[in-house]
N, CA, C and O atoms as CSV, one atom per row, in Angstrom:
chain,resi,resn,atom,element,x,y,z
A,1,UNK,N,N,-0.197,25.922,-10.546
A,1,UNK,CA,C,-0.245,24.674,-9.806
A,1,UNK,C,C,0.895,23.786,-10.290
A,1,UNK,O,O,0.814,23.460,-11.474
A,2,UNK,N,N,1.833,23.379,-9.676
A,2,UNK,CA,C,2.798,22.281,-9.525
A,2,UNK,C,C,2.600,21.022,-9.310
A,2,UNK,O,O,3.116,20.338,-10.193
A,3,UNK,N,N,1.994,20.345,-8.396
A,3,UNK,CA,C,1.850,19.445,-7.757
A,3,UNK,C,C,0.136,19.009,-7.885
A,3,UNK,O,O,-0.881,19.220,-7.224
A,4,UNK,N,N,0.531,18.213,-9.261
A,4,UNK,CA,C,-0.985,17.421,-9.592
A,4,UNK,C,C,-0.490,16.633,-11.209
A,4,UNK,O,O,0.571,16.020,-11.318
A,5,UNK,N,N,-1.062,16.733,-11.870
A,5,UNK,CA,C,-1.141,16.013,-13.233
A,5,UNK,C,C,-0.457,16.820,-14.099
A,5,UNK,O,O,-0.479,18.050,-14.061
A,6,UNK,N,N,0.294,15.991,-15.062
A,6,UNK,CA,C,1.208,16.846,-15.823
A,6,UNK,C,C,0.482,17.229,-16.977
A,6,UNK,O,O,-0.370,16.499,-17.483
A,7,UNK,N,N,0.905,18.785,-17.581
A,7,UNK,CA,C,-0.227,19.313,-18.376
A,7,UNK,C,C,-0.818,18.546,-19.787
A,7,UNK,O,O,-1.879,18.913,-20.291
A,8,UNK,N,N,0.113,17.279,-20.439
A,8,UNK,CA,C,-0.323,16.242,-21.713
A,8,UNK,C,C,-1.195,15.630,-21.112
A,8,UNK,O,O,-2.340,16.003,-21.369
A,9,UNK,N,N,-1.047,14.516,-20.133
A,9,UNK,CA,C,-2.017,13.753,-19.632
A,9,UNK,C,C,-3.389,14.914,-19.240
A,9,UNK,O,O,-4.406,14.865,-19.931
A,10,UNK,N,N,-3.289,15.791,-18.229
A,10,UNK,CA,C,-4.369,16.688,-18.175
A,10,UNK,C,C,-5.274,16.922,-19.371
A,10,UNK,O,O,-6.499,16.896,-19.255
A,11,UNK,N,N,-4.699,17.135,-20.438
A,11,UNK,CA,C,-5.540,17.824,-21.925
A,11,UNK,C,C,-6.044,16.571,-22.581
A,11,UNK,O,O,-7.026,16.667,-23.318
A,12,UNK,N,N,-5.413,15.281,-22.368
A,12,UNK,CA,C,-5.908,13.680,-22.943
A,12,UNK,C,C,-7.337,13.602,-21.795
A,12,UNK,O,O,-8.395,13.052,-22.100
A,13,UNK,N,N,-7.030,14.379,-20.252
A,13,UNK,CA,C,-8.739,13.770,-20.015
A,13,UNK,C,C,-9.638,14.883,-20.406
A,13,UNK,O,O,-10.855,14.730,-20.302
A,14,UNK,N,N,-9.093,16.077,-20.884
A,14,UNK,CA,C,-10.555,17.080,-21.335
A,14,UNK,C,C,-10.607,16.498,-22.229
A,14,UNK,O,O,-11.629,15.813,-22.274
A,15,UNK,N,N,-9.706,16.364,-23.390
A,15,UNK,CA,C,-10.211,15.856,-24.921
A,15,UNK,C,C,-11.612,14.377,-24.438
A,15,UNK,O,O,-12.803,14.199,-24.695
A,16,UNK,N,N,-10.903,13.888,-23.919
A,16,UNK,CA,C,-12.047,12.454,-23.316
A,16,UNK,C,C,-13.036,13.250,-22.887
A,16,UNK,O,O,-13.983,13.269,-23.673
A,17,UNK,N,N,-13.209,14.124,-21.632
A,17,UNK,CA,C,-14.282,14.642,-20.948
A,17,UNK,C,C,-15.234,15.465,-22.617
A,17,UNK,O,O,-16.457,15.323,-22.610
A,18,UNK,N,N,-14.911,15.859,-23.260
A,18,UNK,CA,C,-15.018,16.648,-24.237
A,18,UNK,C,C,-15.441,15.843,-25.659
A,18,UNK,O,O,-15.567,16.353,-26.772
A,19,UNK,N,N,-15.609,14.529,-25.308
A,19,UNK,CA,C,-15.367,13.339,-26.428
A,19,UNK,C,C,-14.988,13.760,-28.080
A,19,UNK,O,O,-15.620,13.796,-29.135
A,20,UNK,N,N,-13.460,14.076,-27.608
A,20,UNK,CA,C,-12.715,14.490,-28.670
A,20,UNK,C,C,-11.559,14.071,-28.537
A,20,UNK,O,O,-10.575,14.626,-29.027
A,21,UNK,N,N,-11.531,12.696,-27.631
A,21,UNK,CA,C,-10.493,11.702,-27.579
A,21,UNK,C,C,-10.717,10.976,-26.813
A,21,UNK,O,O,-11.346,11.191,-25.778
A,22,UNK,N,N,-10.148,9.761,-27.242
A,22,UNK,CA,C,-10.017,8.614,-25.983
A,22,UNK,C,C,-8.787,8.412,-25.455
A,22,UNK,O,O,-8.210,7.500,-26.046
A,23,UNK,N,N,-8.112,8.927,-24.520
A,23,UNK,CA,C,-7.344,8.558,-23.478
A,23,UNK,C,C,-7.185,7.004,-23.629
A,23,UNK,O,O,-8.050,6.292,-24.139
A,24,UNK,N,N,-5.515,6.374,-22.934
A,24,UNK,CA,C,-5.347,5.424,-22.742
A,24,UNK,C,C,-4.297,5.847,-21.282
A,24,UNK,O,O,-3.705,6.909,-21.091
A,25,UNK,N,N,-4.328,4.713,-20.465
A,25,UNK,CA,C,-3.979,4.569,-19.614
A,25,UNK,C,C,-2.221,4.719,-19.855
A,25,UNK,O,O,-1.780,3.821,-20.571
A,26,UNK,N,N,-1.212,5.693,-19.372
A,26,UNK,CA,C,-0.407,5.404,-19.778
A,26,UNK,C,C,0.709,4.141,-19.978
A,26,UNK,O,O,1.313,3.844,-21.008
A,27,UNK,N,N,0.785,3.420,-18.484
A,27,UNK,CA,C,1.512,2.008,-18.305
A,27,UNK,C,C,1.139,1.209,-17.437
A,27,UNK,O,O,0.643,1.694,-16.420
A,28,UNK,N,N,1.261,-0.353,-17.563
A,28,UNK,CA,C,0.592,-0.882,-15.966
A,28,UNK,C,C,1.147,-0.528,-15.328
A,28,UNK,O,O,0.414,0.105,-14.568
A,29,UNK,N,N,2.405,-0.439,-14.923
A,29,UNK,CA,C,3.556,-0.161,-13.475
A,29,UNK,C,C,4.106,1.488,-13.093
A,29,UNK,O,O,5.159,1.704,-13.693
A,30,UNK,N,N,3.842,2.180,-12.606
A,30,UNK,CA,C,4.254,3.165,-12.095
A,30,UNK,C,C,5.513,3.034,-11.309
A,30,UNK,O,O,6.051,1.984,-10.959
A,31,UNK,N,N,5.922,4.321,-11.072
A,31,UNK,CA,C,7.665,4.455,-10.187
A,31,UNK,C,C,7.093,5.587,-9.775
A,31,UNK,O,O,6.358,6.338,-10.415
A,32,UNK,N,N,7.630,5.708,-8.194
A,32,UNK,CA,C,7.304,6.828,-7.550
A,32,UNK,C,C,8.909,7.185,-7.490
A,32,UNK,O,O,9.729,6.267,-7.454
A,33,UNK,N,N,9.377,8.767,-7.481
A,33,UNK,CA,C,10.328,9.378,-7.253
A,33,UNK,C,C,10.091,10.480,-5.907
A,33,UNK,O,O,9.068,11.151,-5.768
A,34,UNK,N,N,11.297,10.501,-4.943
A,34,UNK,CA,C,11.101,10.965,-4.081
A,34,UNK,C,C,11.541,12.539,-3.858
A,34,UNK,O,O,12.586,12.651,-4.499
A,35,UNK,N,N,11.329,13.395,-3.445
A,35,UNK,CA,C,11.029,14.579,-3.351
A,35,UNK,C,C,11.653,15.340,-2.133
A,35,UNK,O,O,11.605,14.721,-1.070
A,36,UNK,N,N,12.254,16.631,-2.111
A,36,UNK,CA,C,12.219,16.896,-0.959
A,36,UNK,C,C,11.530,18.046,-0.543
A,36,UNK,O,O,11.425,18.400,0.631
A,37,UNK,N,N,10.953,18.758,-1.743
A,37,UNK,CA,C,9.926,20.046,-1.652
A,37,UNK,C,C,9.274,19.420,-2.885
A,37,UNK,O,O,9.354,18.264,-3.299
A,38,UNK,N,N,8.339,20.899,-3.560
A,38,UNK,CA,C,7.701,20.872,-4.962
A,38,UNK,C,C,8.270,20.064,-5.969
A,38,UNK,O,O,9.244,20.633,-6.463
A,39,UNK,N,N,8.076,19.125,-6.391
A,39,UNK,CA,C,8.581,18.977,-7.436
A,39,UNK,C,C,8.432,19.814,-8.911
A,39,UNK,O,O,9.137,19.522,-9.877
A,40,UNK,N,N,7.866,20.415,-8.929
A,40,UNK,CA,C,7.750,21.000,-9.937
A,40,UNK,C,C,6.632,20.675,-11.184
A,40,UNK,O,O,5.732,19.854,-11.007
A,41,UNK,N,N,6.787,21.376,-12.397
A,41,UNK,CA,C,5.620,20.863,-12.920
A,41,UNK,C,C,6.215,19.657,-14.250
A,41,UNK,O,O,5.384,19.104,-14.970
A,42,UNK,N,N,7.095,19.501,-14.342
A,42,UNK,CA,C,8.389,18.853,-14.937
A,42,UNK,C,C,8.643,17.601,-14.007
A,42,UNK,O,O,9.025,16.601,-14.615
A,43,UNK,N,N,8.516,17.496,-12.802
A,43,UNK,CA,C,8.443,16.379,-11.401
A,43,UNK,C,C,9.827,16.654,-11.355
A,43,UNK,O,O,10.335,15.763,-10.675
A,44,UNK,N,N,10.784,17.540,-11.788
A,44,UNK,CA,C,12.077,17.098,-11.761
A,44,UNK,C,C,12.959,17.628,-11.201
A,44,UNK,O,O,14.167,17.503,-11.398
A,45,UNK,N,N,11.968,18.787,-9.844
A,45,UNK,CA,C,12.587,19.781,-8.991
A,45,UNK,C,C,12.860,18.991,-7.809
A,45,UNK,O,O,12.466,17.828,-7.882
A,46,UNK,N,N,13.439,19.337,-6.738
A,46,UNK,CA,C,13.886,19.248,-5.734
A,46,UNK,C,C,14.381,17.684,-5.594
A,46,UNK,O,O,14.233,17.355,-4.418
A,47,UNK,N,N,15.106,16.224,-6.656
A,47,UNK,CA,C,14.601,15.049,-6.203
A,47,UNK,C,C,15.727,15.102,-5.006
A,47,UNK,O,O,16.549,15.987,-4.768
A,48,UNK,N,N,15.485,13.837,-4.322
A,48,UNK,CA,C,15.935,13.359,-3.046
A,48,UNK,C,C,17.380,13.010,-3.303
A,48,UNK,O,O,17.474,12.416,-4.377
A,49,UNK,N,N,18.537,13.169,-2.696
A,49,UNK,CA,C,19.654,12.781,-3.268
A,49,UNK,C,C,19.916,11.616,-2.579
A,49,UNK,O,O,20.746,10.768,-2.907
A,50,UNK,N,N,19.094,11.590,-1.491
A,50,UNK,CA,C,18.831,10.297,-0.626
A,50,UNK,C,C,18.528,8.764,-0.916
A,50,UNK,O,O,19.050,7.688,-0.626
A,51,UNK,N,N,17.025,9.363,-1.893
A,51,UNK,CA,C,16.721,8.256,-2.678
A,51,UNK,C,C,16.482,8.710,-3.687
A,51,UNK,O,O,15.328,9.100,-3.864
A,52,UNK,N,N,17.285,8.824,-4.564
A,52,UNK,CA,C,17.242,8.967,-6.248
A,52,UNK,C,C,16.976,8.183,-7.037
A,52,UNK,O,O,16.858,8.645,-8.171
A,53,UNK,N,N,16.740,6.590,-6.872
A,53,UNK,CA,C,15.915,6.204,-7.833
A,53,UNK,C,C,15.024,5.819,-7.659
A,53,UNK,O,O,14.701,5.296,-6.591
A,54,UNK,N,N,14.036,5.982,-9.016
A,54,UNK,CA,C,12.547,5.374,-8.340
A,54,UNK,C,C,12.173,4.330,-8.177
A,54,UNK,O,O,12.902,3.439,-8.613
A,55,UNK,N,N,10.807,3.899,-7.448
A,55,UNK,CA,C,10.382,2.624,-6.360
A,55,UNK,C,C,9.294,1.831,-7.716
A,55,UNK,O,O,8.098,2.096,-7.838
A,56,UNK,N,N,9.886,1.078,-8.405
A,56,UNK,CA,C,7.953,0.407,-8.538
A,56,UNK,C,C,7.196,0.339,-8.284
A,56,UNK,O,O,7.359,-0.317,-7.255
A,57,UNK,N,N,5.644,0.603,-8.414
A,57,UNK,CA,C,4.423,0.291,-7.801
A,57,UNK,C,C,3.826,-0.851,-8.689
A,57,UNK,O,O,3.405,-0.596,-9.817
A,58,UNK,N,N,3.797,-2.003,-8.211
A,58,UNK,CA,C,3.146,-3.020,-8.835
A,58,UNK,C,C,2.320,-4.152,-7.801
A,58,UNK,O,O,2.500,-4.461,-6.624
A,59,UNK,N,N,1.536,-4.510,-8.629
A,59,UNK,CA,C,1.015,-5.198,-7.373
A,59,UNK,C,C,-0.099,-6.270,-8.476
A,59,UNK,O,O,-0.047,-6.396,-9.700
A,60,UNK,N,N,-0.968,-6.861,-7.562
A,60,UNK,CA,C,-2.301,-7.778,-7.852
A,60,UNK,C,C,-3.759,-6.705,-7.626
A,60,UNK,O,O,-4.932,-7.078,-7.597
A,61,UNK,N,N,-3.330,-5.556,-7.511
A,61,UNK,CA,C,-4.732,-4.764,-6.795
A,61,UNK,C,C,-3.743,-3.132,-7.643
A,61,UNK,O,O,-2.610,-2.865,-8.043
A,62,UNK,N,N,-5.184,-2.419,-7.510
A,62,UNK,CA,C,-4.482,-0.993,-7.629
A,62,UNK,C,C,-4.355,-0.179,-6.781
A,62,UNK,O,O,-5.165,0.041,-5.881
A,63,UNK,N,N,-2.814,0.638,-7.056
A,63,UNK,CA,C,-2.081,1.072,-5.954
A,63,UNK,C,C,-2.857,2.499,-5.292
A,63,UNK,O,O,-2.444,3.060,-4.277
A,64,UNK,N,N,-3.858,2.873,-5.958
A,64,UNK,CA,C,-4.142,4.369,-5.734
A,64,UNK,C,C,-6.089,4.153,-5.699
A,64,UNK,O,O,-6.798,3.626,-6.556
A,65,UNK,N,N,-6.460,4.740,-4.476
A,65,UNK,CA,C,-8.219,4.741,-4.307
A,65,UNK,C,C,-8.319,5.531,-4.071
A,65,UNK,O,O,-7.454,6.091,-3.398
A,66,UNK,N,N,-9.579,6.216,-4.498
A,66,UNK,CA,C,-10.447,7.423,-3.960
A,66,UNK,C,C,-10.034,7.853,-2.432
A,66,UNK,O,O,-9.940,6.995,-1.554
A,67,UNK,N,N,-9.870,8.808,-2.258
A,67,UNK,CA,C,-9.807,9.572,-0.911
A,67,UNK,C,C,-10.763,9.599,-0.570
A,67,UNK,O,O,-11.761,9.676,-1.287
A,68,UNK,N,N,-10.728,9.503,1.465
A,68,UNK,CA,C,-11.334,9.474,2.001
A,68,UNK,C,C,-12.813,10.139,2.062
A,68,UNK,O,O,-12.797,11.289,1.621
A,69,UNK,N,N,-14.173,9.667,2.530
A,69,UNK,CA,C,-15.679,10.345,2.259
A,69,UNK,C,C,-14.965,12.004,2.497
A,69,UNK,O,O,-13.992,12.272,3.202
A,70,UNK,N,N,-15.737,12.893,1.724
A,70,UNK,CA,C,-16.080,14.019,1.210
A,70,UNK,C,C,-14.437,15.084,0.599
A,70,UNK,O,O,-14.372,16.250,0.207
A,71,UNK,N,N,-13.431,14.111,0.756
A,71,UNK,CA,C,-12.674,14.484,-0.100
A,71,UNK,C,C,-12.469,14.451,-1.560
A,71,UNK,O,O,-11.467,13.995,-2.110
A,72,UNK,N,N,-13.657,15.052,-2.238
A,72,UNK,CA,C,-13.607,14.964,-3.619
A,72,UNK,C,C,-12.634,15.217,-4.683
A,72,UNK,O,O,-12.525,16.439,-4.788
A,73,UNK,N,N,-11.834,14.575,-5.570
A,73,UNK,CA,C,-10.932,15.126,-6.459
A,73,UNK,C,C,-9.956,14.489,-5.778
A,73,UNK,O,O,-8.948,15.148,-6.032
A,74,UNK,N,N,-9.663,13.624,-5.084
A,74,UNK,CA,C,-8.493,13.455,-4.474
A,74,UNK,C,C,-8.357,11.994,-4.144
A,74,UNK,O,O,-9.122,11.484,-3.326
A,75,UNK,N,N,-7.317,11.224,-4.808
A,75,UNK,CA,C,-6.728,9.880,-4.456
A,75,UNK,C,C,-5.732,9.685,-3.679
A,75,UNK,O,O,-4.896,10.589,-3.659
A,76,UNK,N,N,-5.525,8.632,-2.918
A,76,UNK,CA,C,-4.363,8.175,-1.810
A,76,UNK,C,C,-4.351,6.657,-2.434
A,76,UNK,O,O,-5.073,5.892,-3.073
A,77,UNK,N,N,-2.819,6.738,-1.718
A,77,UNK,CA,C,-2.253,5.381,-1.711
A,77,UNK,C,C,-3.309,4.431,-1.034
A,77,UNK,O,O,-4.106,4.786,-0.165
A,78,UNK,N,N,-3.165,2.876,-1.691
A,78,UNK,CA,C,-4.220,1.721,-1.190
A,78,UNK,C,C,-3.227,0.891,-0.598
A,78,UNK,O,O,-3.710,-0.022,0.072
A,79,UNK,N,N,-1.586,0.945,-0.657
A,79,UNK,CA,C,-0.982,0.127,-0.140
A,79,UNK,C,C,0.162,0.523,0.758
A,79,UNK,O,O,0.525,1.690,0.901
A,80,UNK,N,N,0.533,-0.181,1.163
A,80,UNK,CA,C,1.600,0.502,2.426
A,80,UNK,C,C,2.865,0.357,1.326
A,80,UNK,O,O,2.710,-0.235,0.258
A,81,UNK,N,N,3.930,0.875,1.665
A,81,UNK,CA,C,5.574,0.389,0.726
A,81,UNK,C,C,6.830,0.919,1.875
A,81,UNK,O,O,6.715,1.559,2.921
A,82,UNK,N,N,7.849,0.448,1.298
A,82,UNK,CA,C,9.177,1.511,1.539
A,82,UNK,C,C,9.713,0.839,-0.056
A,82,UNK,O,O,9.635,-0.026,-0.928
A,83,UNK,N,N,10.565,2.650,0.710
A,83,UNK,CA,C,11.535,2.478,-0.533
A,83,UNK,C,C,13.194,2.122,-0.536
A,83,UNK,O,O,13.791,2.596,0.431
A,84,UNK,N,N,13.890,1.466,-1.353
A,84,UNK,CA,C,14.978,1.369,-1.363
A,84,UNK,C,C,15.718,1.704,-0.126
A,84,UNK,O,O,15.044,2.450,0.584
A,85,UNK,N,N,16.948,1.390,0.409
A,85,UNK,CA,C,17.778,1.557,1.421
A,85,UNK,C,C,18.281,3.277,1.064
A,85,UNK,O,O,18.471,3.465,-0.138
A,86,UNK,N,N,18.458,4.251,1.781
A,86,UNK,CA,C,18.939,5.678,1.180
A,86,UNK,C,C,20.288,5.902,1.138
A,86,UNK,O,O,20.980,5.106,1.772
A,87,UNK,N,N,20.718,6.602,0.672
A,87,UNK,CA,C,21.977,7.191,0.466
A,87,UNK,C,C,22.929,8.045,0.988
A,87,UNK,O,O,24.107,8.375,0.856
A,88,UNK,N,N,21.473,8.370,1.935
A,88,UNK,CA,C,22.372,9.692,2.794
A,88,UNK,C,C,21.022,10.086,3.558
A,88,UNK,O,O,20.168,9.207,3.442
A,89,UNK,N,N,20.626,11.186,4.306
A,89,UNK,CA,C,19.570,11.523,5.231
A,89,UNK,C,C,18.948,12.561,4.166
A,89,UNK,O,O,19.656,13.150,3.350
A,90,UNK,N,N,17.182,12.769,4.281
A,90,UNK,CA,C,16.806,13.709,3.813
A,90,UNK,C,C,15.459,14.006,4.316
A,90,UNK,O,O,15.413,13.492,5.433
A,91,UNK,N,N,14.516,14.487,4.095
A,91,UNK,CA,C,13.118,14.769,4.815
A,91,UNK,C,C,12.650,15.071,3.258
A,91,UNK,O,O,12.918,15.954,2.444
A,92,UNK,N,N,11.590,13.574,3.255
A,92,UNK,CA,C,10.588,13.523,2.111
A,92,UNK,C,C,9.348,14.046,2.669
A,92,UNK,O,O,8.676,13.779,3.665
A,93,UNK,N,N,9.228,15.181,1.353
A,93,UNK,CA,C,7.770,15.893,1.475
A,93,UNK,C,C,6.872,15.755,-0.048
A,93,UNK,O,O,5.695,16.112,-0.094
A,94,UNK,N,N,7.446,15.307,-1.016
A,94,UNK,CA,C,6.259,15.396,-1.987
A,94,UNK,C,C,7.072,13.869,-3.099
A,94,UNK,O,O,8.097,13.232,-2.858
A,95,UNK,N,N,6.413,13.776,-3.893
A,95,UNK,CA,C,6.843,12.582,-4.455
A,95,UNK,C,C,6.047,13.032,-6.492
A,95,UNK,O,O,5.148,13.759,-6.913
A,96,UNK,N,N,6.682,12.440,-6.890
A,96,UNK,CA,C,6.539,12.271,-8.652
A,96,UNK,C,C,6.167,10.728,-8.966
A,96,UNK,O,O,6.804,9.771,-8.525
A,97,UNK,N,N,4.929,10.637,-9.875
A,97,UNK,CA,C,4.806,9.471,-10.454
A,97,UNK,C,C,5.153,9.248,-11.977
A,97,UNK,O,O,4.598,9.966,-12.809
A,98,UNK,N,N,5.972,8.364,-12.336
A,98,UNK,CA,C,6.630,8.392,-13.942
A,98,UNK,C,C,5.827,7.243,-14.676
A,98,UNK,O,O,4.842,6.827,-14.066
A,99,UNK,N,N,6.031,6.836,-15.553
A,99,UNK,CA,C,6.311,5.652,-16.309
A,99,UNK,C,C,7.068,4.887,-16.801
A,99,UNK,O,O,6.784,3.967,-17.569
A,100,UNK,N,N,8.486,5.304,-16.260
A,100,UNK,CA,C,9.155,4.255,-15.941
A,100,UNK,C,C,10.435,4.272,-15.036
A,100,UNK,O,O,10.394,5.161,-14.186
A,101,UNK,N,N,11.471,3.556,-15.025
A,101,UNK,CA,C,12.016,3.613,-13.926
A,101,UNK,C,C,13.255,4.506,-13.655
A,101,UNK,O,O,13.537,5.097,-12.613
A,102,UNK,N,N,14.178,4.457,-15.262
A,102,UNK,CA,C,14.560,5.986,-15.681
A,102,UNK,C,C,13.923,6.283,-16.926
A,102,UNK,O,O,13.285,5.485,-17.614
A,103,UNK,N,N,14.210,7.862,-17.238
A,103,UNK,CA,C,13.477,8.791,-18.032
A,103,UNK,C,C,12.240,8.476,-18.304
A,103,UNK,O,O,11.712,8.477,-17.192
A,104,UNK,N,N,11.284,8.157,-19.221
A,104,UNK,CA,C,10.102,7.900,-18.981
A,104,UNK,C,C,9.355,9.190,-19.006
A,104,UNK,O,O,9.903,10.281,-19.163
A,105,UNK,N,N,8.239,9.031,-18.866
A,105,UNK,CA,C,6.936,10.197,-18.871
A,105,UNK,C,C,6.692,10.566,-17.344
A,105,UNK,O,O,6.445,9.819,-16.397
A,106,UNK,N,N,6.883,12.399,-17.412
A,106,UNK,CA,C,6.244,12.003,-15.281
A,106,UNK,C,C,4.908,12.605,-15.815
A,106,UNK,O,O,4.655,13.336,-16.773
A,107,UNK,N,N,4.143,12.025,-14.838
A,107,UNK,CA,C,2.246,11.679,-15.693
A,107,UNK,C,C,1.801,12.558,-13.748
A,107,UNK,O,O,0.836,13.322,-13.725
A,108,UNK,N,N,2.220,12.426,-13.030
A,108,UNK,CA,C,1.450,13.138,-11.735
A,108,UNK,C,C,2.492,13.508,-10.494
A,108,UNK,O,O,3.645,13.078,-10.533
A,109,UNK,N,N,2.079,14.234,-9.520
A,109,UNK,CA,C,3.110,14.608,-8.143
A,109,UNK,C,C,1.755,14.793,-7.358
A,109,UNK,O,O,0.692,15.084,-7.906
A,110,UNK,N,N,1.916,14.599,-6.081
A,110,UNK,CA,C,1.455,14.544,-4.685
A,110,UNK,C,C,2.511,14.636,-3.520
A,110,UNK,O,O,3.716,14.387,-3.484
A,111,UNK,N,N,1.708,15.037,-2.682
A,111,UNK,CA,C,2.475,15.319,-1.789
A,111,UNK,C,C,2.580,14.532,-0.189
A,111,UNK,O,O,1.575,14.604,0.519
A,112,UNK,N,N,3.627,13.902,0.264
A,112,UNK,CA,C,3.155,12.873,1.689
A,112,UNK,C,C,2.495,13.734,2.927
A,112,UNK,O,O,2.873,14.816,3.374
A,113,UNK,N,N,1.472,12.975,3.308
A,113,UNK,CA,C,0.640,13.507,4.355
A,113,UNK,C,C,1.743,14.211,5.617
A,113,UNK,O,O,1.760,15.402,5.926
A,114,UNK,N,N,2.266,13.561,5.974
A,114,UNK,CA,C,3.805,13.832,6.800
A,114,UNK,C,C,4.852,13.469,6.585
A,114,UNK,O,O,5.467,12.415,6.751
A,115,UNK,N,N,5.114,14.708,6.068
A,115,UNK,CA,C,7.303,14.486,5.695
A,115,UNK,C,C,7.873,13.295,6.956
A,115,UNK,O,O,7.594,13.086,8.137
A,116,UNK,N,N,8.823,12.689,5.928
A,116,UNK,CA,C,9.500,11.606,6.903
A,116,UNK,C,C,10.767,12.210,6.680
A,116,UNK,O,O,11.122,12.722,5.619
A,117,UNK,N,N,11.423,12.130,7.706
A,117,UNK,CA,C,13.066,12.066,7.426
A,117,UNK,C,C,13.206,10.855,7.486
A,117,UNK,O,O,12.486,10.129,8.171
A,118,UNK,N,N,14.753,10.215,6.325
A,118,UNK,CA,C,14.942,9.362,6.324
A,118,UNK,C,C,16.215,9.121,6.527
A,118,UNK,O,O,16.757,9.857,5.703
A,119,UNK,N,N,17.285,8.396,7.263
A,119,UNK,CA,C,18.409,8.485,7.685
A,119,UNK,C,C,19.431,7.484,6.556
A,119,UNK,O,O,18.765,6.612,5.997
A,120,UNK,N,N,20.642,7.504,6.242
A,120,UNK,CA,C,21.144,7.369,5.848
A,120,UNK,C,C,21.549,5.859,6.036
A,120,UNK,O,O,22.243,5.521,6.995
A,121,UNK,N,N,21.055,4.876,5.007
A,121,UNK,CA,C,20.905,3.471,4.975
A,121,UNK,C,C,19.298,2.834,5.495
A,121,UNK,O,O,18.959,1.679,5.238
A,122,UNK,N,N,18.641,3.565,6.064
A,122,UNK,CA,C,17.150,3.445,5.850
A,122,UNK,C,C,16.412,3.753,5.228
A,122,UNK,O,O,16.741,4.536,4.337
A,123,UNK,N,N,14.908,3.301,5.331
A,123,UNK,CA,C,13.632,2.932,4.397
A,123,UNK,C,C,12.923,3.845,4.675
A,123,UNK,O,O,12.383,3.990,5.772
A,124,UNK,N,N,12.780,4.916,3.312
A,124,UNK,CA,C,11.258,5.512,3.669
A,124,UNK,C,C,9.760,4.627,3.928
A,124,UNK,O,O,9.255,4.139,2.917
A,125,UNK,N,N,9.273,4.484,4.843
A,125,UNK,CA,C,8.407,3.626,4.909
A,125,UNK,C,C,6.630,4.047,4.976
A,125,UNK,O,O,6.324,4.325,6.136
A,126,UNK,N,N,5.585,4.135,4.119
A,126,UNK,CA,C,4.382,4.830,4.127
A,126,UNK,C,C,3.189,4.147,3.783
A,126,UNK,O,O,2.912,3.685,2.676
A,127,UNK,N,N,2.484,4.118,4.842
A,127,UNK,CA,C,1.235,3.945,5.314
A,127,UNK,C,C,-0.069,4.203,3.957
A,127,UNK,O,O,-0.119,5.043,3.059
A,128,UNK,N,N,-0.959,3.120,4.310
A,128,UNK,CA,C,-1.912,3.358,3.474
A,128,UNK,C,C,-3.016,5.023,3.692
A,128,UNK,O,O,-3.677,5.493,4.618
A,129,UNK,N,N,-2.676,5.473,2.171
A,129,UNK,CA,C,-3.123,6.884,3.113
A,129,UNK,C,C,-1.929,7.812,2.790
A,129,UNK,O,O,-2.125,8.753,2.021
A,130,UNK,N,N,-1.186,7.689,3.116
A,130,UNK,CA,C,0.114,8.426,3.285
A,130,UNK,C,C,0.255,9.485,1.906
A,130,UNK,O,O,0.321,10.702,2.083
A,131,UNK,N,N,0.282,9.071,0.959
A,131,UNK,CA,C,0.335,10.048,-0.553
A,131,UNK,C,C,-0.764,10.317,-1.272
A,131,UNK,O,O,-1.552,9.661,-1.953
A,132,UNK,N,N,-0.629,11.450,-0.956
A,132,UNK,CA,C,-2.356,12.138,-1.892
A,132,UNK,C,C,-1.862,12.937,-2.839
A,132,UNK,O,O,-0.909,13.716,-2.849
A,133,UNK,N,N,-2.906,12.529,-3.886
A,133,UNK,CA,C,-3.026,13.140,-5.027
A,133,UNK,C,C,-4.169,14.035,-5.202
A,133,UNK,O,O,-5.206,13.681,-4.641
A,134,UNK,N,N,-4.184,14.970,-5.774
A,134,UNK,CA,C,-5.240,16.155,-5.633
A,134,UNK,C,C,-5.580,16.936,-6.912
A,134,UNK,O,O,-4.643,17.559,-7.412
A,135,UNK,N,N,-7.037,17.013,-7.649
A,135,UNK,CA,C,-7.310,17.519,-8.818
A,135,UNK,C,C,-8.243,18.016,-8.385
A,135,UNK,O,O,-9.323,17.503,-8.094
A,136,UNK,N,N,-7.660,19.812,-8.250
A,136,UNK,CA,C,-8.671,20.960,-8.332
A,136,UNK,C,C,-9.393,21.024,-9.219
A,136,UNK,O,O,-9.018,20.806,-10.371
A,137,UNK,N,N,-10.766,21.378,-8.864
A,137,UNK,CA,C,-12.272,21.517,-9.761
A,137,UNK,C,C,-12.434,23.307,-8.940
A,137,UNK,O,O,-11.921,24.027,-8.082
A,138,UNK,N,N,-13.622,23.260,-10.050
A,138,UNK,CA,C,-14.113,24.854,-9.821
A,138,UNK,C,C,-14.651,24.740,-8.525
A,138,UNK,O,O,-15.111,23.681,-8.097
A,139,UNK,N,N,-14.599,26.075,-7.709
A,139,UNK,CA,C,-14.945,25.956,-6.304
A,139,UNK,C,C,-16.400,26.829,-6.467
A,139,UNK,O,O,-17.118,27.020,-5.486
């Protein structure tokens, strides 16, 4: 699996689930990085050459809620955004969340509900809903 939680943060929530640690939240502010396939399990495959740097997520509310009734294991975006003006054209399909804005920790990846192309001097622009995050459990 590629595209979910990176494997440190993963083992900080068994140790918690396991109460053989307490987890801390890694930072208030997240940066989303944009994607044009898998990112990988590193977040540091395919980025966008379009939009190469990452977006802040900050706000008065939190940016990420439970997915929709009976989608269990799975969070989406709570707020709408765009990102930065682009650089050139590309078709965003998955995205990386860091801790900060360069280098930093990448802590998760999801993938956008529908790839956008984005044209060269425009805004990726995405809907509440739009980026899901997904943590497989035993089936």
């Amino acid at each position: 699996m590629t595209v979910g939680i990176e494997a440190t943060l993963r083992e900080s929530m068994l140790d918690w689930i396991c109460n053989i640690g307490t987890p801390t939240r890694p930072t208030d502010t997240y940066y989303l990085q944009w994607h044009i396939a898998d990112p990988g399990a590193a977040g540091t495959t395919s980025i966008s050459t379009a939009l190469p740097n990452r977006d802040a997520l900050a706000g008065p509310t939190p940016f990420w809620e439970a997915g929709a009734s009976g989608t269990d294991g799975v969070v989406q975006n709570a707020k709408a955004g765009e990102s930065a003006a682009a650089g050139g054209a590309d078709t965003i399909s998955h995205f990386s969340v860091w801790s900060a804005a360069t280098l930093g920790t990448f802590l998760f990846s999801g993938t956008v509900t529908t790839p956008q192309v984005v044209a060269s001097g425009g805004k990726l622009t995405y809907a509440i809903g739009a980026l899901t995050v997904t943590l497989n459990g035993a089936a």
